[in-house]
PyMOL Python script that loads the backbone (N, CA, C, O; Angstrom):
from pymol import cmd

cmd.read_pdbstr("""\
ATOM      1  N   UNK A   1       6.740 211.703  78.509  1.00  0.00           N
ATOM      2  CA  UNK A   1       6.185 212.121  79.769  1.00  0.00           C
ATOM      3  C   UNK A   1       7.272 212.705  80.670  1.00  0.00           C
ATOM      4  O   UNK A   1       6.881 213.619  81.396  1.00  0.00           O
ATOM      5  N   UNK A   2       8.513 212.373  80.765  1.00  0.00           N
ATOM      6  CA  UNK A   2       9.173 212.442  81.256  1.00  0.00           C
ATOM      7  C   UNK A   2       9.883 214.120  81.043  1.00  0.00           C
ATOM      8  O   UNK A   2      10.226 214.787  82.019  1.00  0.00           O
ATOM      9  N   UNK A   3      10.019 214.629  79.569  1.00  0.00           N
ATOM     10  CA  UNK A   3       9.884 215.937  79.458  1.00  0.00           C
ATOM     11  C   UNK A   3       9.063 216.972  79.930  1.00  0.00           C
ATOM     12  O   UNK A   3       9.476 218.057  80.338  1.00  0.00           O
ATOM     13  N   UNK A   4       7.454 216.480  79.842  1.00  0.00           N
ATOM     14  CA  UNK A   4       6.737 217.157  80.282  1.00  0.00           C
ATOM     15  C   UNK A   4       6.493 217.322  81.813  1.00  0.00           C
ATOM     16  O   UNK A   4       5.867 218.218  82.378  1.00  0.00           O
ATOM     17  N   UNK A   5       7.122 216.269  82.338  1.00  0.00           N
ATOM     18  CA  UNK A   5       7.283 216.394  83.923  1.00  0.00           C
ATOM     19  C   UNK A   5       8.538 217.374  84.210  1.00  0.00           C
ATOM     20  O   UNK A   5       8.341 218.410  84.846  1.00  0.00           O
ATOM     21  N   UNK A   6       9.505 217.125  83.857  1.00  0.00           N
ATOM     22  CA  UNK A   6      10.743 218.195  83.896  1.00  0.00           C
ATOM     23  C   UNK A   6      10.342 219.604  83.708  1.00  0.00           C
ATOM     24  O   UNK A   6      10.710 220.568  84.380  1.00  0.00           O
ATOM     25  N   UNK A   7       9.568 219.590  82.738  1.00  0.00           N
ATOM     26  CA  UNK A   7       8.992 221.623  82.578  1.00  0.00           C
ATOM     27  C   UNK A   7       8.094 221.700  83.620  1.00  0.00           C
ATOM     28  O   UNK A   7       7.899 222.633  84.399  1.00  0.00           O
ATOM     29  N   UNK A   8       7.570 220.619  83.548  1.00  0.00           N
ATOM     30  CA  UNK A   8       6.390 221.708  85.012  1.00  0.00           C
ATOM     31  C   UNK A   8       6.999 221.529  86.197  1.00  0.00           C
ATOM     32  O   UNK A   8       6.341 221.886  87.173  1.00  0.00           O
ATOM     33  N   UNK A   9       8.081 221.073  86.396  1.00  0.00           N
ATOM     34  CA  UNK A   9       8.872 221.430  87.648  1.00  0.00           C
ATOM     35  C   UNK A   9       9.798 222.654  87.458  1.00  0.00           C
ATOM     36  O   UNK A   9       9.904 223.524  88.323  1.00  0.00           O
ATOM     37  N   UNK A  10      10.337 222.671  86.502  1.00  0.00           N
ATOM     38  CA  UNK A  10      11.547 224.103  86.393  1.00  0.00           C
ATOM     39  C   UNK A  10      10.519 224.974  86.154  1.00  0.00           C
ATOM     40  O   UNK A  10      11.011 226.094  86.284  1.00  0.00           O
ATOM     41  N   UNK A  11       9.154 225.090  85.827  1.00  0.00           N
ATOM     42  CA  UNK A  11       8.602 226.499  85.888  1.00  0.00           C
ATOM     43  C   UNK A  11       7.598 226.266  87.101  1.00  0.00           C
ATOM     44  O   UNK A  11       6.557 226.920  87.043  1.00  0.00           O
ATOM     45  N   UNK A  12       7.748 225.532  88.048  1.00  0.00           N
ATOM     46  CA  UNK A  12       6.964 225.845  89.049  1.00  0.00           C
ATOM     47  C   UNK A  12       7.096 226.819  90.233  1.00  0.00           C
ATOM     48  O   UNK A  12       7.966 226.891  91.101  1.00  0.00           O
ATOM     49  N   UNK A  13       5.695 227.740  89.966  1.00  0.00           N
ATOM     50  CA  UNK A  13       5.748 229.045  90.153  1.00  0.00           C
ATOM     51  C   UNK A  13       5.046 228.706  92.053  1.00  0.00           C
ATOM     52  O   UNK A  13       4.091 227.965  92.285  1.00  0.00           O
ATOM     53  N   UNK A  14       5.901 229.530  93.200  1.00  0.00           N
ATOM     54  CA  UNK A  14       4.812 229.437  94.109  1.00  0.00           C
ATOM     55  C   UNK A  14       4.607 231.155  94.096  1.00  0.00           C
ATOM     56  O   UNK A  14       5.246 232.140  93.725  1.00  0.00           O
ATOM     57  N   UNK A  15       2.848 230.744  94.969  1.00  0.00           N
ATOM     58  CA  UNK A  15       2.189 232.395  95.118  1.00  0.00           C
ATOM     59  C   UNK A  15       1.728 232.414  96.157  1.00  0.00           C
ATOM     60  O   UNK A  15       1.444 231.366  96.738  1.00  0.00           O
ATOM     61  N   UNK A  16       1.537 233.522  96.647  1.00  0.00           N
ATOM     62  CA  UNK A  16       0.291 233.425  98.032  1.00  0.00           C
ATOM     63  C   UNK A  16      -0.917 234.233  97.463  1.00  0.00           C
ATOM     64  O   UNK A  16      -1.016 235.305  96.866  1.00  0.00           O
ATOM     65  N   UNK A  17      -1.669 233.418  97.830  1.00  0.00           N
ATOM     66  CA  UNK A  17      -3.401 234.244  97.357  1.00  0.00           C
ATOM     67  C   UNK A  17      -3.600 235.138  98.577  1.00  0.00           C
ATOM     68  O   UNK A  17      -3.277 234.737  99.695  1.00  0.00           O
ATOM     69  N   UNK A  18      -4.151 236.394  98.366  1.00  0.00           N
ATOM     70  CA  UNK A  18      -4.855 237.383  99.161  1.00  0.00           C
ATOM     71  C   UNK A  18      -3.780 238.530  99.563  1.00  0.00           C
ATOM     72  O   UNK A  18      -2.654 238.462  99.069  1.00  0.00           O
ATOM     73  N   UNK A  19      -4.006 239.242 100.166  1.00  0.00           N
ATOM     74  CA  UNK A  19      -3.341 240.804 100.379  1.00  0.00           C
ATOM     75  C   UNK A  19      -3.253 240.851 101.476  1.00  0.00           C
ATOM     76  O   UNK A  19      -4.163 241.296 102.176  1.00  0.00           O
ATOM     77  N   UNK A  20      -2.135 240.407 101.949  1.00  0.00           N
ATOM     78  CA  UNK A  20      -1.584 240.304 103.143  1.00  0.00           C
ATOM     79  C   UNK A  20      -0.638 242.017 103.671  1.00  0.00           C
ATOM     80  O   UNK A  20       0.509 242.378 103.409  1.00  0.00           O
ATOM     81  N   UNK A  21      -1.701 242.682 104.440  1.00  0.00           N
ATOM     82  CA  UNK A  21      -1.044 243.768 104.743  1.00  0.00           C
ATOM     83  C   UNK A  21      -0.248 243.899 106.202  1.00  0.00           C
ATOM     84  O   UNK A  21      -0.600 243.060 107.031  1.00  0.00           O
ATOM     85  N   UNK A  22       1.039 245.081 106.727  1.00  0.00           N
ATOM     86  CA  UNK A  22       1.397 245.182 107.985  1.00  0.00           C
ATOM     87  C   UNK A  22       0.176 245.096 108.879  1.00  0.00           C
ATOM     88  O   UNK A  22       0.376 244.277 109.776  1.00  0.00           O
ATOM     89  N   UNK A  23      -1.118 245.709 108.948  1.00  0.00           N
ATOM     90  CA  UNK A  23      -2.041 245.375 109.929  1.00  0.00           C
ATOM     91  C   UNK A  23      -2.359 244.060 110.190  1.00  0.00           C
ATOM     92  O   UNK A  23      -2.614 243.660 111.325  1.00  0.00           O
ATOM     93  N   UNK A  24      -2.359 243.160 108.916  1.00  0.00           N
ATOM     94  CA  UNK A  24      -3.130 242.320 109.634  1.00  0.00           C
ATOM     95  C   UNK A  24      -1.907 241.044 110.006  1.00  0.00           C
ATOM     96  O   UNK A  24      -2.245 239.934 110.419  1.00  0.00           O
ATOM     97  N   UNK A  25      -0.369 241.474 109.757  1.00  0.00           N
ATOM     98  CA  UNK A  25       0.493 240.825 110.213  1.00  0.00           C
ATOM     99  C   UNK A  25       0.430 240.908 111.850  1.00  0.00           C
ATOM    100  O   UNK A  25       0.391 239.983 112.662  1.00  0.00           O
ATOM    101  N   UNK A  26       0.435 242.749 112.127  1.00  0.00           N
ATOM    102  CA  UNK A  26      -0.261 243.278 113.337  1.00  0.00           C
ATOM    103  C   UNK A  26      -0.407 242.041 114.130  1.00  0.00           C
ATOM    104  O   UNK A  26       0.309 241.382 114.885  1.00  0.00           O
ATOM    105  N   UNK A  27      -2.257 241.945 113.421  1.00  0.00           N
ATOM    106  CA  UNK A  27      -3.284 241.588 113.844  1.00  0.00           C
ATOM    107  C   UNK A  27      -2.686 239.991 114.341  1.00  0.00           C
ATOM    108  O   UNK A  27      -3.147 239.334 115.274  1.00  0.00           O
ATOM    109  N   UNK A  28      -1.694 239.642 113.560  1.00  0.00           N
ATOM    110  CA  UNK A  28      -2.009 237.920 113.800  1.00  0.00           C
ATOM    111  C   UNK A  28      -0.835 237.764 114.941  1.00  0.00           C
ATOM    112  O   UNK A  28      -0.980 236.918 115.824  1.00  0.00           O
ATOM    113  N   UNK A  29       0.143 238.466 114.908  1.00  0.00           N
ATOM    114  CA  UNK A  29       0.886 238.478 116.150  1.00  0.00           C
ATOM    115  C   UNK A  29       0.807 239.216 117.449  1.00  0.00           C
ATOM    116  O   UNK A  29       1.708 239.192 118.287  1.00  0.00           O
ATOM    117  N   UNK A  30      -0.498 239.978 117.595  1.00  0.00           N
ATOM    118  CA  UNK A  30      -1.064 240.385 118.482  1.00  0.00           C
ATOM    119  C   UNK A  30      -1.180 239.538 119.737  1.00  0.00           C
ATOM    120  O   UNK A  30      -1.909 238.546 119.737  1.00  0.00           O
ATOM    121  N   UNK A  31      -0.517 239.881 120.751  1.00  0.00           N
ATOM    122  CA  UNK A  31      -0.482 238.698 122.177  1.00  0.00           C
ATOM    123  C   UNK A  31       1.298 237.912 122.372  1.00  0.00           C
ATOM    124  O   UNK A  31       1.897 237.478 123.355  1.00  0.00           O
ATOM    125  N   UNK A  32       1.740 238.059 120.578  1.00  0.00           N
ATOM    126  CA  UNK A  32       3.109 237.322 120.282  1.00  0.00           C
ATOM    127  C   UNK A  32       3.960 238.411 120.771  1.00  0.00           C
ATOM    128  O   UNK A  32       4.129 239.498 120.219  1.00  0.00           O
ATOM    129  N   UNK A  33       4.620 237.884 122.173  1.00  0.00           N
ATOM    130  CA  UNK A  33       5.851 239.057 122.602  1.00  0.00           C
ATOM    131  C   UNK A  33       7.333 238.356 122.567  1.00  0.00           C
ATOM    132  O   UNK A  33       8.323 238.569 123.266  1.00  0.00           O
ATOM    133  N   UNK A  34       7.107 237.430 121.480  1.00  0.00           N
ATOM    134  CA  UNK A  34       8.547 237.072 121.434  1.00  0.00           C
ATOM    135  C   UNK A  34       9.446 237.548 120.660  1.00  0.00           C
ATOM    136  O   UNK A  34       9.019 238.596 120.175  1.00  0.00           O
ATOM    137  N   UNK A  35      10.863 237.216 120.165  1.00  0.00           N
ATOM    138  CA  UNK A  35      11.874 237.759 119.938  1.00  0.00           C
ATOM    139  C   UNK A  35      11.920 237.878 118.383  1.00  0.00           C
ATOM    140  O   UNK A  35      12.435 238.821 117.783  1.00  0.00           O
ATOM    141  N   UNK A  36      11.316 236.802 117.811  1.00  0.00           N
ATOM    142  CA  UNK A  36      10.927 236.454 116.301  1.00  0.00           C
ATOM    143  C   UNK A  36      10.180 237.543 116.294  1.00  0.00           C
ATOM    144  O   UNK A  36      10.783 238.541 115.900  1.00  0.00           O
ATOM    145  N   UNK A  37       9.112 237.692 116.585  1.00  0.00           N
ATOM    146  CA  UNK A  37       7.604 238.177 116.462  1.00  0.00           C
ATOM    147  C   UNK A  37       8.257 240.021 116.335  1.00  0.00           C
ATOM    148  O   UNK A  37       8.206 240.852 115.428  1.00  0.00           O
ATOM    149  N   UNK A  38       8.866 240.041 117.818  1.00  0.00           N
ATOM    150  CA  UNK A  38       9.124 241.689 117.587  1.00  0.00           C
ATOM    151  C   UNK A  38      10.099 242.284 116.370  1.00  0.00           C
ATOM    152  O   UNK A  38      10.065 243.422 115.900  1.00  0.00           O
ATOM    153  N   UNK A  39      11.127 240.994 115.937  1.00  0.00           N
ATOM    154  CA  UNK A  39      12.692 241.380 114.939  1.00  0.00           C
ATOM    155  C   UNK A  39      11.515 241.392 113.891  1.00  0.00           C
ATOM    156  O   UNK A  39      11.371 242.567 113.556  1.00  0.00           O
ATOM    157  N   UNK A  40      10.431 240.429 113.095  1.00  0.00           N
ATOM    158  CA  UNK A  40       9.666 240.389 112.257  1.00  0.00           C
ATOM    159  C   UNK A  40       8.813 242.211 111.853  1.00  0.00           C
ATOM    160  O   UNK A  40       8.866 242.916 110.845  1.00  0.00           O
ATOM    161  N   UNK A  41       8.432 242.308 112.579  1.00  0.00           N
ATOM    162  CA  UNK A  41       7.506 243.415 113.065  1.00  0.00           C
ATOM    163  C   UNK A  41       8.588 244.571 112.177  1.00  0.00           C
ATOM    164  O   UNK A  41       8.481 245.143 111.092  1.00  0.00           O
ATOM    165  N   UNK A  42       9.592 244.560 113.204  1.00  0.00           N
ATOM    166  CA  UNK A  42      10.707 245.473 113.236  1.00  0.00           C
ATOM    167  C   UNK A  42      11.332 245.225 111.480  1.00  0.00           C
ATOM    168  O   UNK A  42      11.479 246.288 110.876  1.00  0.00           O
ATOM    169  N   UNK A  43      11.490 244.650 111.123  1.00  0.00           N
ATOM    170  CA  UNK A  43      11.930 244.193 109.854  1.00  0.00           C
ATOM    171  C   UNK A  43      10.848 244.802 108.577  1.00  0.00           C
ATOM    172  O   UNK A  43      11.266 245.094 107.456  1.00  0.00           O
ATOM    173  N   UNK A  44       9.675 244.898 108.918  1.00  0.00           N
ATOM    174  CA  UNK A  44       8.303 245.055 107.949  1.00  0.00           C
ATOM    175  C   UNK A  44       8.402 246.438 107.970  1.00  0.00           C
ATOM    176  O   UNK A  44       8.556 247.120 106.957  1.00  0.00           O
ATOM    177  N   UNK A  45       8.304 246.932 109.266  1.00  0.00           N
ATOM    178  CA  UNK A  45       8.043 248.682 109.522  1.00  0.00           C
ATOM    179  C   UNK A  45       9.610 249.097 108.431  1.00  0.00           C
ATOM    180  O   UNK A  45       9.702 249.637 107.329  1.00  0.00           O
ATOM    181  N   UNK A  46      10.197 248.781 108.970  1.00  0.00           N
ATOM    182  CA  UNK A  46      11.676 249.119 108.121  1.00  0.00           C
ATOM    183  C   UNK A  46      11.728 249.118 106.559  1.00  0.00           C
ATOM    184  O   UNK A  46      12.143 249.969 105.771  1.00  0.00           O
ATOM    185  N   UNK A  47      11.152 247.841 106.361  1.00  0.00           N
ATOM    186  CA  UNK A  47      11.129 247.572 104.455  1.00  0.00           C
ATOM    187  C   UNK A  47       9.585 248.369 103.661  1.00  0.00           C
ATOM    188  O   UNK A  47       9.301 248.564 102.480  1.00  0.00           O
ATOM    189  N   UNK A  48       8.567 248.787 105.442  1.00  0.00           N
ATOM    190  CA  UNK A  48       7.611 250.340 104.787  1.00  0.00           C
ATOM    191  C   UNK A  48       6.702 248.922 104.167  1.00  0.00           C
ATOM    192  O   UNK A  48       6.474 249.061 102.965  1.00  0.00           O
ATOM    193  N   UNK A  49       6.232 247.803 104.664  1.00  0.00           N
ATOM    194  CA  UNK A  49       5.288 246.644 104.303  1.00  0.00           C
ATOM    195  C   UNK A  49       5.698 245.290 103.964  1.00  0.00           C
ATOM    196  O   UNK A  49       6.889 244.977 103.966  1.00  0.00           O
ATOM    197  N   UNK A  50       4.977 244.655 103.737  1.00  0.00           N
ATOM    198  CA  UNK A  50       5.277 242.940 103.776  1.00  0.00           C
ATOM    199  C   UNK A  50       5.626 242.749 102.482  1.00  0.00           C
ATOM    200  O   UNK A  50       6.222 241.672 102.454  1.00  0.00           O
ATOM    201  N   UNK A  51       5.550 243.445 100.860  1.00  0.00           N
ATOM    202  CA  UNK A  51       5.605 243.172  99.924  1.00  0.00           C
ATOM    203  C   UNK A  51       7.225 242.404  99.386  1.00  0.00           C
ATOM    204  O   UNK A  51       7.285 241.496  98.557  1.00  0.00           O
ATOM    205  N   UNK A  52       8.252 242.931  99.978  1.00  0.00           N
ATOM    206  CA  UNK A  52       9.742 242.255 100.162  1.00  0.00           C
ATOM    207  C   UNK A  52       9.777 240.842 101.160  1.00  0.00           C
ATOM    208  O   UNK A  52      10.553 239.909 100.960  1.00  0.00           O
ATOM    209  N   UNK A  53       9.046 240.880 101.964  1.00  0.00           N
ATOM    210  CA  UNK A  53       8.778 239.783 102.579  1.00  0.00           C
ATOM    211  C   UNK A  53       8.090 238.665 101.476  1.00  0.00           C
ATOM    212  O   UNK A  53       8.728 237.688 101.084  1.00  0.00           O
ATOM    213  N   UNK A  54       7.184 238.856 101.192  1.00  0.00           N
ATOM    214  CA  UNK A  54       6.340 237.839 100.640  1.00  0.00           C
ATOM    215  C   UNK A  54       7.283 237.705  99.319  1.00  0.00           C
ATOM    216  O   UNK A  54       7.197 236.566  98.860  1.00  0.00           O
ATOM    217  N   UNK A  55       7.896 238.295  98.801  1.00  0.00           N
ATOM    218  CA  UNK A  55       8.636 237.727  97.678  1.00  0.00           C
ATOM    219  C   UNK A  55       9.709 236.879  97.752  1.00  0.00           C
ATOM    220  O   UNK A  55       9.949 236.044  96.880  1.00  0.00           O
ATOM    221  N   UNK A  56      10.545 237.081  98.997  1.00  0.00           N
ATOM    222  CA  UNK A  56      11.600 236.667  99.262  1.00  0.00           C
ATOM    223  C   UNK A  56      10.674 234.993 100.300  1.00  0.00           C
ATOM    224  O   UNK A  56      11.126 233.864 100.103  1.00  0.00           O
ATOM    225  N   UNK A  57       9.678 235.176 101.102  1.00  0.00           N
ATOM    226  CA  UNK A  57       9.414 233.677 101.220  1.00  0.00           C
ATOM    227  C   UNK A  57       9.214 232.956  99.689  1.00  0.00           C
ATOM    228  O   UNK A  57       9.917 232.036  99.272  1.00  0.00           O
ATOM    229  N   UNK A  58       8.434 233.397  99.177  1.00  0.00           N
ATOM    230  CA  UNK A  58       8.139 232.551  97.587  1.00  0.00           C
ATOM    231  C   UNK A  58       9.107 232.093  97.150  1.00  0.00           C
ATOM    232  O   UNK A  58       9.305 230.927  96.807  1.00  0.00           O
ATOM    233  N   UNK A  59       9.899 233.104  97.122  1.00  0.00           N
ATOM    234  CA  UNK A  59      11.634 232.695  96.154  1.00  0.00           C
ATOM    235  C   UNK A  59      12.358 231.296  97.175  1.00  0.00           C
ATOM    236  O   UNK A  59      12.951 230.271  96.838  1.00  0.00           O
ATOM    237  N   UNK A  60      12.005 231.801  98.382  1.00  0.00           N
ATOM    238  CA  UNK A  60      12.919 230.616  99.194  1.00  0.00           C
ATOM    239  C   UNK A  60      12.650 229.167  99.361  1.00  0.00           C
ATOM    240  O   UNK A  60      13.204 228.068  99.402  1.00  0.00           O
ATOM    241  N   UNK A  61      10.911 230.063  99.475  1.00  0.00           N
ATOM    242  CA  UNK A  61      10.098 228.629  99.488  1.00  0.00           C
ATOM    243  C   UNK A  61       9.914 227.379  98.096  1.00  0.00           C
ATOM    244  O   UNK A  61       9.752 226.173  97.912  1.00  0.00           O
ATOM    245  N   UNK A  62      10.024 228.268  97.592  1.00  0.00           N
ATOM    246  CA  UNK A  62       9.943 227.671  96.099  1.00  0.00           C
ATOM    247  C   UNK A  62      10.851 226.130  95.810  1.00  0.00           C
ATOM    248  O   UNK A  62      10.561 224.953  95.596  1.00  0.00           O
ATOM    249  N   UNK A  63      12.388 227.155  95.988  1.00  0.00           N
ATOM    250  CA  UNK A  63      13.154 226.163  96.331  1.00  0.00           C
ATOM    251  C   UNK A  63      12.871 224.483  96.972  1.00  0.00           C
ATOM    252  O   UNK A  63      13.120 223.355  96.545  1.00  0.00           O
ATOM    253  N   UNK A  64      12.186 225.070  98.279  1.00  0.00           N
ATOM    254  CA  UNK A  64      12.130 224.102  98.787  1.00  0.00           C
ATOM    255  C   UNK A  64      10.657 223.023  98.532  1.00  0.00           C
ATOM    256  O   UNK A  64      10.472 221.981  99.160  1.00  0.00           O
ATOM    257  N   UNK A  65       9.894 223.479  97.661  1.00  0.00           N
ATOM    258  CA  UNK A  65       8.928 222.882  96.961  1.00  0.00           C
ATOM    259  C   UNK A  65       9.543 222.216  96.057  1.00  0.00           C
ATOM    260  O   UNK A  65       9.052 221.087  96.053  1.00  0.00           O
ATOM    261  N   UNK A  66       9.927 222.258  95.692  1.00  0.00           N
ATOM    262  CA  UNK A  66      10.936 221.970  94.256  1.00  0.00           C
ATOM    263  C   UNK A  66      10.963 220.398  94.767  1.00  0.00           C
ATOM    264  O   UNK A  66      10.287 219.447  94.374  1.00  0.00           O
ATOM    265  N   UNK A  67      12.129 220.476  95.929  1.00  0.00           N
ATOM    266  CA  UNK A  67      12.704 219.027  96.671  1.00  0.00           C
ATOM    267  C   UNK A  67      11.434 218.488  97.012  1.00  0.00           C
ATOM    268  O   UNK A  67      11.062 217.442  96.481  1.00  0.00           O
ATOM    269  N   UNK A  68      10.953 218.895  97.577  1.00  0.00           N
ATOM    270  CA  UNK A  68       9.854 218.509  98.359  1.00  0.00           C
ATOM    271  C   UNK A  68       8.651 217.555  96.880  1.00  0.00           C
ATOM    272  O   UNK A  68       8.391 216.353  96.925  1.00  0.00           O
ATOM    273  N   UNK A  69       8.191 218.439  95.858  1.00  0.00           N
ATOM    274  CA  UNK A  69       7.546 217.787  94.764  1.00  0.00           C
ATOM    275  C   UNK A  69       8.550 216.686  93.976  1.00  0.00           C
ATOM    276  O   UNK A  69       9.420 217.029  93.177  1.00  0.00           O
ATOM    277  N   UNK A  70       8.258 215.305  94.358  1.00  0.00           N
ATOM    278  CA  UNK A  70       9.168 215.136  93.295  1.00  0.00           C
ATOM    279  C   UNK A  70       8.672 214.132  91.387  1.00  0.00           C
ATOM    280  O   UNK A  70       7.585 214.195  90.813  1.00  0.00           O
ATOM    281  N   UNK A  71       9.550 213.591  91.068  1.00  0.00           N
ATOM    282  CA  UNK A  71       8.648 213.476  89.541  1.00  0.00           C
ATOM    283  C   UNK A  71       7.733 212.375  89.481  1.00  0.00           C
ATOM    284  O   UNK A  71       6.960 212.256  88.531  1.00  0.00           O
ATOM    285  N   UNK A  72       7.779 211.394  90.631  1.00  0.00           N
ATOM    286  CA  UNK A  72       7.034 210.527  91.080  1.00  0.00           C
ATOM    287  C   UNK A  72       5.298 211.512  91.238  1.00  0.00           C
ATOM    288  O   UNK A  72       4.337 211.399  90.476  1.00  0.00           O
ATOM    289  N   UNK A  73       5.398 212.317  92.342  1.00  0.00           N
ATOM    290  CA  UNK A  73       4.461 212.994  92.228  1.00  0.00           C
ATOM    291  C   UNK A  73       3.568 213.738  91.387  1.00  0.00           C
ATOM    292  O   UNK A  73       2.346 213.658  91.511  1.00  0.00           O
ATOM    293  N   UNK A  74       4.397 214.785  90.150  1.00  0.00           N
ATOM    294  CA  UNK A  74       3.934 215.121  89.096  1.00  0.00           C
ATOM    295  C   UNK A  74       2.970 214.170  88.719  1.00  0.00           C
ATOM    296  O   UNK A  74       1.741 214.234  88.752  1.00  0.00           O
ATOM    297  N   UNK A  75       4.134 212.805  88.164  1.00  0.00           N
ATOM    298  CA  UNK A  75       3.380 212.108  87.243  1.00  0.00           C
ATOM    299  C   UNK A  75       2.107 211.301  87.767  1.00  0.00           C
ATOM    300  O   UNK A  75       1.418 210.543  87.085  1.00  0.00           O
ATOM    301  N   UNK A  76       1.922 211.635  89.208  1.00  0.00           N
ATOM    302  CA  UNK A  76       0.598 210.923  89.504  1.00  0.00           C
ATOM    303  C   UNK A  76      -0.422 211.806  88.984  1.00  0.00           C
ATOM    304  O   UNK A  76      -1.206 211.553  88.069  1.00  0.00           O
ATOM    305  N   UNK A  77      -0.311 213.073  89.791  1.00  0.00           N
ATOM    306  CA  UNK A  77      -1.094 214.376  89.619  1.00  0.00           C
ATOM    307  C   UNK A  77      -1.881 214.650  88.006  1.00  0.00           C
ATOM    308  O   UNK A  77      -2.885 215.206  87.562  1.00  0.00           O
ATOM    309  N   UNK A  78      -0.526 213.751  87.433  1.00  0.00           N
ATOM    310  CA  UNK A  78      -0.888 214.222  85.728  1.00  0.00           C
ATOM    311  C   UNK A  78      -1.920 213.036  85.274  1.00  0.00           C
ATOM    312  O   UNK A  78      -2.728 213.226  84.364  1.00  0.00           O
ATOM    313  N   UNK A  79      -1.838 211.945  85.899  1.00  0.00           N
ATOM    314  CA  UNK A  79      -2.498 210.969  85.507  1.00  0.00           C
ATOM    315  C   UNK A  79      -3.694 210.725  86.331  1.00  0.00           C
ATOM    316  O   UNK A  79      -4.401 209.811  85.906  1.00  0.00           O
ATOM    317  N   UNK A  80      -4.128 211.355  87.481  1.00  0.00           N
ATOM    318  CA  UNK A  80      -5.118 211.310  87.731  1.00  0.00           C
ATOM    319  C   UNK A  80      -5.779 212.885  86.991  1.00  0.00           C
ATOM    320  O   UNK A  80      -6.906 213.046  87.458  1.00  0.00           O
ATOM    321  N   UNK A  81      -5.559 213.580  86.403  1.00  0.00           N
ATOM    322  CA  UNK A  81      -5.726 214.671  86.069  1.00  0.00           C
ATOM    323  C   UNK A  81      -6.554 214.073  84.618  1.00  0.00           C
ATOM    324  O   UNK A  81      -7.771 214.167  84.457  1.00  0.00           O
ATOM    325  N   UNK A  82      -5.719 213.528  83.759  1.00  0.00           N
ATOM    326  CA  UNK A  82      -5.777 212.763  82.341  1.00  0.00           C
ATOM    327  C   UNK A  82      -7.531 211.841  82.672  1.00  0.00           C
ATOM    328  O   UNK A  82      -8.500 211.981  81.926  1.00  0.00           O
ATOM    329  N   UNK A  83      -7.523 210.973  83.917  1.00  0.00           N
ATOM    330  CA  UNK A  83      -8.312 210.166  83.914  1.00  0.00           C
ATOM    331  C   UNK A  83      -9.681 210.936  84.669  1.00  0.00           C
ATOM    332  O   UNK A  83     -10.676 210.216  84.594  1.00  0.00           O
ATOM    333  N   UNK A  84      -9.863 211.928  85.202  1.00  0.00           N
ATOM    334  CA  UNK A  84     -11.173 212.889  85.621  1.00  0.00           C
ATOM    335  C   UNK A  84     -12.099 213.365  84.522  1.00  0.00           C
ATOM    336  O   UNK A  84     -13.069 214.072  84.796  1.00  0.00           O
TER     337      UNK A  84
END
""", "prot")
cmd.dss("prot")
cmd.show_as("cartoon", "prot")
cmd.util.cbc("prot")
cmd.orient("prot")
């Protein structure tokens, strides 16, 4: 068990579901006139869309899923999984 917990952590993949375009980044910081909000903005128009964005959160985030999941957890997940 203990192998099979180790692989599904070194290949754990994160994703974001749906098609997150510059409009509707727009759209959600619409009213947001802060300093984040405008460098963000400014950063998207520059890289021409969010698609470098969203890869580079995944990659970072990932990381930090990683710590965050640990093998305690797997192995619950797997065993209530086994017993459904």
């Amino acid at each position: 068990m203990k192998q099979l917990i180790q692989y599904l952590l070194d290949n754990l993949i994160l994703d974001f579901q749906g098609d997150l375009t510059l409009e509707m980044v727009r759209d959600f910081l619409k009213g947001d006139d802060s300093r984040e909000a405008r460098a963000l903005l400014s950063k998207l128009l520059e890289d021409r869309g969010v698609n470098d964005m969203m890869i580079t959160l995944a990659d970072c985030l990932q990381d930090q899923a990683k710590n965050a999941i640990s093998d305690e957890v797997v192995r619950e997940q797997v065993r209530l999984y086994a017993e459904s």
